[in-house]
N, C-alpha and C positions, 0 to 999 in steps of 0.2 A: 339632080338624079332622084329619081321616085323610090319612097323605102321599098318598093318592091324588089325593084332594079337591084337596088343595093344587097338584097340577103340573097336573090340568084346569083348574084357575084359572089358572095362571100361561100355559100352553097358548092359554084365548081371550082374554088380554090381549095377548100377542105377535101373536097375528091381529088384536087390533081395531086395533094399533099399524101395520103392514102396510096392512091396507085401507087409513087414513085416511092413511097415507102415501104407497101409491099415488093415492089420489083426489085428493090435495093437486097431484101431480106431473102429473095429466093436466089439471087446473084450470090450474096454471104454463104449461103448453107450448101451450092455447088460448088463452091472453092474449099468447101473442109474437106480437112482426112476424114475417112468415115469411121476407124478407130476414134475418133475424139466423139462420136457418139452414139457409142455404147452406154448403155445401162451401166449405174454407177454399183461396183463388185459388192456383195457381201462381207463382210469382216470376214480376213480367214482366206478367202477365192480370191483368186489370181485369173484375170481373163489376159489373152492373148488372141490376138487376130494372127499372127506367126504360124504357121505351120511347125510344128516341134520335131526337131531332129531325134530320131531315135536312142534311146539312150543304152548303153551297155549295162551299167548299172547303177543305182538309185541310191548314191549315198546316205546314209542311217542320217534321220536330222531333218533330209531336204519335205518342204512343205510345196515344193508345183506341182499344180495338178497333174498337167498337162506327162509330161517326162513321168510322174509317180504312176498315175494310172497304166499307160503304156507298158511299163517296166513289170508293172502288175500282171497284169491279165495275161504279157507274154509268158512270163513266169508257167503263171496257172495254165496257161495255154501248152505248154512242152512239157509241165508235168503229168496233165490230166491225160497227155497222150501217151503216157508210158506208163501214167502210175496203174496198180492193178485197182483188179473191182474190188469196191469195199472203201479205199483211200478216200477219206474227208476232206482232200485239197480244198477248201475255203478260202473262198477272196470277201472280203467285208462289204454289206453291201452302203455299211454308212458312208456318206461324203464326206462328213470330218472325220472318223476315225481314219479315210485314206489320206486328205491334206494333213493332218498333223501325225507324223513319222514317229515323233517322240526323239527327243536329245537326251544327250548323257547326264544325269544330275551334277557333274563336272565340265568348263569349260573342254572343247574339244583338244586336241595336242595335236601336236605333230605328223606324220605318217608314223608309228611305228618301223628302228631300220630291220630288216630280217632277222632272224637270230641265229638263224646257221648261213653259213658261207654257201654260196649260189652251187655246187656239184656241177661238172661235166654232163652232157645229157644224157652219154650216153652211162656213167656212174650212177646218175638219177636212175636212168631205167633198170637198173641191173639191182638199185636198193631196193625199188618199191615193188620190183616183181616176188610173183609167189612161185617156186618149182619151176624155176627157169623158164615161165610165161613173162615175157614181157609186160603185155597189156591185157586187161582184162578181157572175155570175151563178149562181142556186141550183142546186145539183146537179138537183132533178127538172125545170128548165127544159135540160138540158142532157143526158138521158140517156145517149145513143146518144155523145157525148163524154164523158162521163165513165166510160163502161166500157169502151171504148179504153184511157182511160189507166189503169183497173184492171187491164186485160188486160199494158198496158204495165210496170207494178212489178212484175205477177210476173215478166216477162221478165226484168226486169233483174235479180231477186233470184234469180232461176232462175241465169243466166249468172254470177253473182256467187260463188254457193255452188259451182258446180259449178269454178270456176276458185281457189278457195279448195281444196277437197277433192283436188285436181290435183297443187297447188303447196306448199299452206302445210295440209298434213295435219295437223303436230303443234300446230298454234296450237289446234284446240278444247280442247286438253287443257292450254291453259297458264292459269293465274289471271290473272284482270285487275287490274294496279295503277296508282297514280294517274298514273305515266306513260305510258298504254295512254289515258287520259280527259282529260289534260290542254288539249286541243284543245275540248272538248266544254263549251255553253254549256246554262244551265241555265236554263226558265222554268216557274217550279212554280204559277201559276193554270193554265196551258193542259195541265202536263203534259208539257213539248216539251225533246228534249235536240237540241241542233244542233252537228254539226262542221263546224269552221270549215276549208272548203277555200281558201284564198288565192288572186283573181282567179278565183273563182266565184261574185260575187257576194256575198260572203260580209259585205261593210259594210252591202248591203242588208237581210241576213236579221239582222243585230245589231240594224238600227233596229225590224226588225220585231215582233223579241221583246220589246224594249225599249215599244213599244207594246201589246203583249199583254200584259207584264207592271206595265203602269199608270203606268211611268214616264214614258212622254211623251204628247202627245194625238197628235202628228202623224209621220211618217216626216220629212217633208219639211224639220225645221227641228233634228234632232239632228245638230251637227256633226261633223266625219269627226277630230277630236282624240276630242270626246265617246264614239263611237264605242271607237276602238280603246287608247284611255291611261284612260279613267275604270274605275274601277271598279263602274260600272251592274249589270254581269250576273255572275253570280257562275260560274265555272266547275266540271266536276265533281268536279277533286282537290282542291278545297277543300270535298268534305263526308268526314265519317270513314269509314270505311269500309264500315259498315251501309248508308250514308245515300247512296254512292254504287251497292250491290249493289243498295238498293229501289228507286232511279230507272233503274238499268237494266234492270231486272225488269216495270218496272210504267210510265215514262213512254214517247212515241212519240219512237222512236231516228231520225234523220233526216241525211241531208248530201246536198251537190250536187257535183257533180264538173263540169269540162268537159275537152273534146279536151286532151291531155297537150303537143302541139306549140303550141297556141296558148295555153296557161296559160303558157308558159315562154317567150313571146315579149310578152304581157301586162304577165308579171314586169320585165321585161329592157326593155320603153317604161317602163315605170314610174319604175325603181329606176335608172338608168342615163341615160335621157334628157333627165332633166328634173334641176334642182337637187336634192340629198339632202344634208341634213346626217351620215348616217351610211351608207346605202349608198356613198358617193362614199370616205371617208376609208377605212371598214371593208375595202370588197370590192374598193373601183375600185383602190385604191394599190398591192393587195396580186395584181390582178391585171394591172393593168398593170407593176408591178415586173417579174412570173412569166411570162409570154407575149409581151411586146413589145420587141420587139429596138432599141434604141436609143431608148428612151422617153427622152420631154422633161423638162429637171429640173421645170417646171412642171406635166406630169402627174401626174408621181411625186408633188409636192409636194398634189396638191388631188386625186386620183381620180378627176375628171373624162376625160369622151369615150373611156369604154370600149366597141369595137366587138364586136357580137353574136359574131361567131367568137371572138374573147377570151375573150369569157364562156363559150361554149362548151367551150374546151379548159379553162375553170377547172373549169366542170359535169363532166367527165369524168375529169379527173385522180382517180387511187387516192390523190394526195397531195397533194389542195388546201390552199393556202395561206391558206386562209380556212374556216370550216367549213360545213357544210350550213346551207339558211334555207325558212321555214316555205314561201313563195315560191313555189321549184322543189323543194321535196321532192313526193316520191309521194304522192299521197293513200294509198296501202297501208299507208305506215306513218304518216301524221298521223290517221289515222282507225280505224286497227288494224277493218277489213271482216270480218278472218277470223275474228276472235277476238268482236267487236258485231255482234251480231244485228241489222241495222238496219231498220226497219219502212218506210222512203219512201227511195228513191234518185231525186234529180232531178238534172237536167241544167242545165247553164247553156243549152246549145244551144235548150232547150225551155222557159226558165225561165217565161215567165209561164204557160202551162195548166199545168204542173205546180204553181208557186207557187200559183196559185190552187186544185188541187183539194188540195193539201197543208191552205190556210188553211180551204177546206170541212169537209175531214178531222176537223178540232180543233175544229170550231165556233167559227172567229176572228168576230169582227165582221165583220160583213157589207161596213163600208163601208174595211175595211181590206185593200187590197191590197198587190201587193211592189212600191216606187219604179219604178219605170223610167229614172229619171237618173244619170247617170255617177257617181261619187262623188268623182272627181280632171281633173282636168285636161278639163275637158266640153266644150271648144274644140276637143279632138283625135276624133278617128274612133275606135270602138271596134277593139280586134282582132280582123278576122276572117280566118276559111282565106286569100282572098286576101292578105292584109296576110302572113300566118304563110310563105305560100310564098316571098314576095319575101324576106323576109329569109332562110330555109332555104334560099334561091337563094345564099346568099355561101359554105355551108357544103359541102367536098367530099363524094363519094355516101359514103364511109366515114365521116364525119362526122355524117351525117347517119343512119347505118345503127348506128352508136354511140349516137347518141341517143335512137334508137326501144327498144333495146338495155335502154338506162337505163330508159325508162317502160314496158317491155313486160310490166309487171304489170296498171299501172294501164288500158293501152290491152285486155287481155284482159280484164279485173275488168269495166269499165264498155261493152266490148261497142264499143268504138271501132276503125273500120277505118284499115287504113295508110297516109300522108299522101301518101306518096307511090311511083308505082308500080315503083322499081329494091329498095323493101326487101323482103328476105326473113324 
């Protein structure tokens, strides 16, 4: 054989090797699933060729895209259709702030079991009504009120922002940490974060969430210990710090404020009037020692029968002998305004139509409204302006001109006029 001959031989043997090798290779790659050749995920990114079943709701923790995003956007989707103009519903537009949820800085537990016993329904509905209404009324039976009070949140998030950009300029620019949320309760079915303003109501909107969040059937039968000592409702510095960025990002931010004169005379019937195991020994001894000129050994001894002027010059002191209480602090700084974006400002003054278009807002159960009963002492008369002015009656005008002094954050922030008319 001629070496000619020979390397065209060797020439279509190398080709017939080639064809049958590629033919081999394209037979291989129509036999795969086509899932096996997807682009290899990101750190973090979960792909799914699956179609995701709809989810109800998006347990705190879970990192899929797929089910979180959904859960998301419907959310924002049922809120933005109800919520009024003004509402900053905000969905995050990062991708990982939406895949990582944030976990508990604690292994998770258990279900929680309820803490009150499941009520008859028809008992439920008879506790959680208000003036023998069942169920709250529907926002479209109620129009023409319910865009009042759309009209109303933007007012007050209007005057909030513009009194923020005034005063406390440098707060957008500062990071939020877990001392900035510590205040701030957490209920991840509805969505709902609430700060807690003290003698705003604030026992009632515990029981509430506690209710929306499955743990009770009824408002009406969770104790006011259960309430404020158990650990029911989880707060927001107790998620890491992911976990507290994506609920501020993505649940509806909410608190209630009221008049700053009558939350500090609320405080002051409360914590001073009546028997205290701990305000009496804490506050009373240490202000009765500091302001009262020939105090009884027996006041000194027990803390009892501290007079509102007393407390007063305690509140005012640069060198209180006791330290601030959540009480009579500002809502400015228990609730950090400038810094949280907050989606619903209500009022105690206004509480039940606010309370109600807020639980509209969220899609609470229809037959769940906010208590209406005292939570302490429900023998006494609430505090109101006139209650607040007789006691500000013991207090001289510079006294009194000091105190407004004290709240003239909160009384600007929330749009409250002055109590009375020698303050300037």
């Amino acid at each position: 054989m001629s070496p000619r001959a020979g390397t065209m031989r060797l020439a279509c043997m190398f080709s017939s090797i080639l064809l049958f090798g590629a033919a081999g290779l394209l037979l291989f790659i129509s036999l795969q699933d086509p899932t096996e050749l997807a682009p290899h995920q990101a750190p973090g990114i979960k792909f799914s060729i699956r179609p995701q079943q709809p989810h109800n709701d998006l347990p705190p923790g879970s990192s899929q895209d797929g089910p979180f995003k959904a859960a998301t956007e419907r959310v924002y989707r049922d809120l933005s259709s109800r919520a009024p103009r003004g509402l900053s519903l905000r969905v995050s537009q990062d991708p990982q702030a939406q895949l990582n949820v944030g976990t508990r800085l604690r292994p998770r537990q258990r279900r929680r079991r309820l803490l009150i016993k499941k009520m008859p329904a028809a008992a439920a509905l008879r506790a959680n009504s208000s003036a023998g209404t069942l169920v709250r009324p529907a926002p479209g039976a109620l129009d023409g009120r319910w865009a009042s009070l759309r009209e109303t949140q933007r007012e007050r998030k209007r005057v909030m922002r513009e009194a923020c950009a005034k005063y406390r300029a440098s707060s957008s620019r500062r990071a939020v940490t877990p001392r900035h949320v510590s205040r701030i309760f957490v209920e991840d079915r509805h969505r709902v974060l609430y700060c807690e303003v003290p003698k705003a109501g604030c026992s009632n909107w515990k029981r509430v969430l506690m209710v929306l969040a499955g743990l009770a059937s009824s408002t009406t039968d969770i104790q006011h210990n259960t309430v404020h000592y158990g650990s029911a409702l989880k707060r927001l510095d107790t998620f890491d710090r992911q976990g507290i960025l994506h609920r501020l990002s993505t649940y509806t931010k909410m608190l209630f404020v009221r008049e700053p004169f009558e939350r500090l005379v609320s405080a002051f019937r409360d914590k001073f009037e009546h028997p205290n195991s701990y305000y009496h020994p804490v506050f009373g001894k240490a202000i009765l020692a500091r302001y009262r000129a020939n105090a009884s050994r027996e006041a000194l001894r027990t803390g009892s029968g501290v007079r509102f002027p007393e407390f007063v010059q305690y509140l005012l002191d640069v060198h209180r002998p006791v330290g601030m209480d959540i009480h009579w602090d500002h809502v400015s700084r228990l609730c950090s305004p400038c810094l949280i974006d907050y989606d619903f400002v209500g009022k105690f003054e206004s509480m039940e139509d606010d309370a109600n278009f807020f639980l509209s807002l969220i899609h609470a159960p229809r037959n769940l409204t906010f208590p209406r009963f005292k939570d302490r002492h429900s023998e006494e008369a609430r505090t109101t302006a006139r209650i607040t002015h007789q006691y500000f009656a013991q207090l001289s005008t510079l006294q009194r001109q000091r105190t407004y002094d004290f709240y003239y954050m909160d009384y600007l922030m929330f749009n409250y006029s002055k109590p009375f008319a020698d303050l300037y």
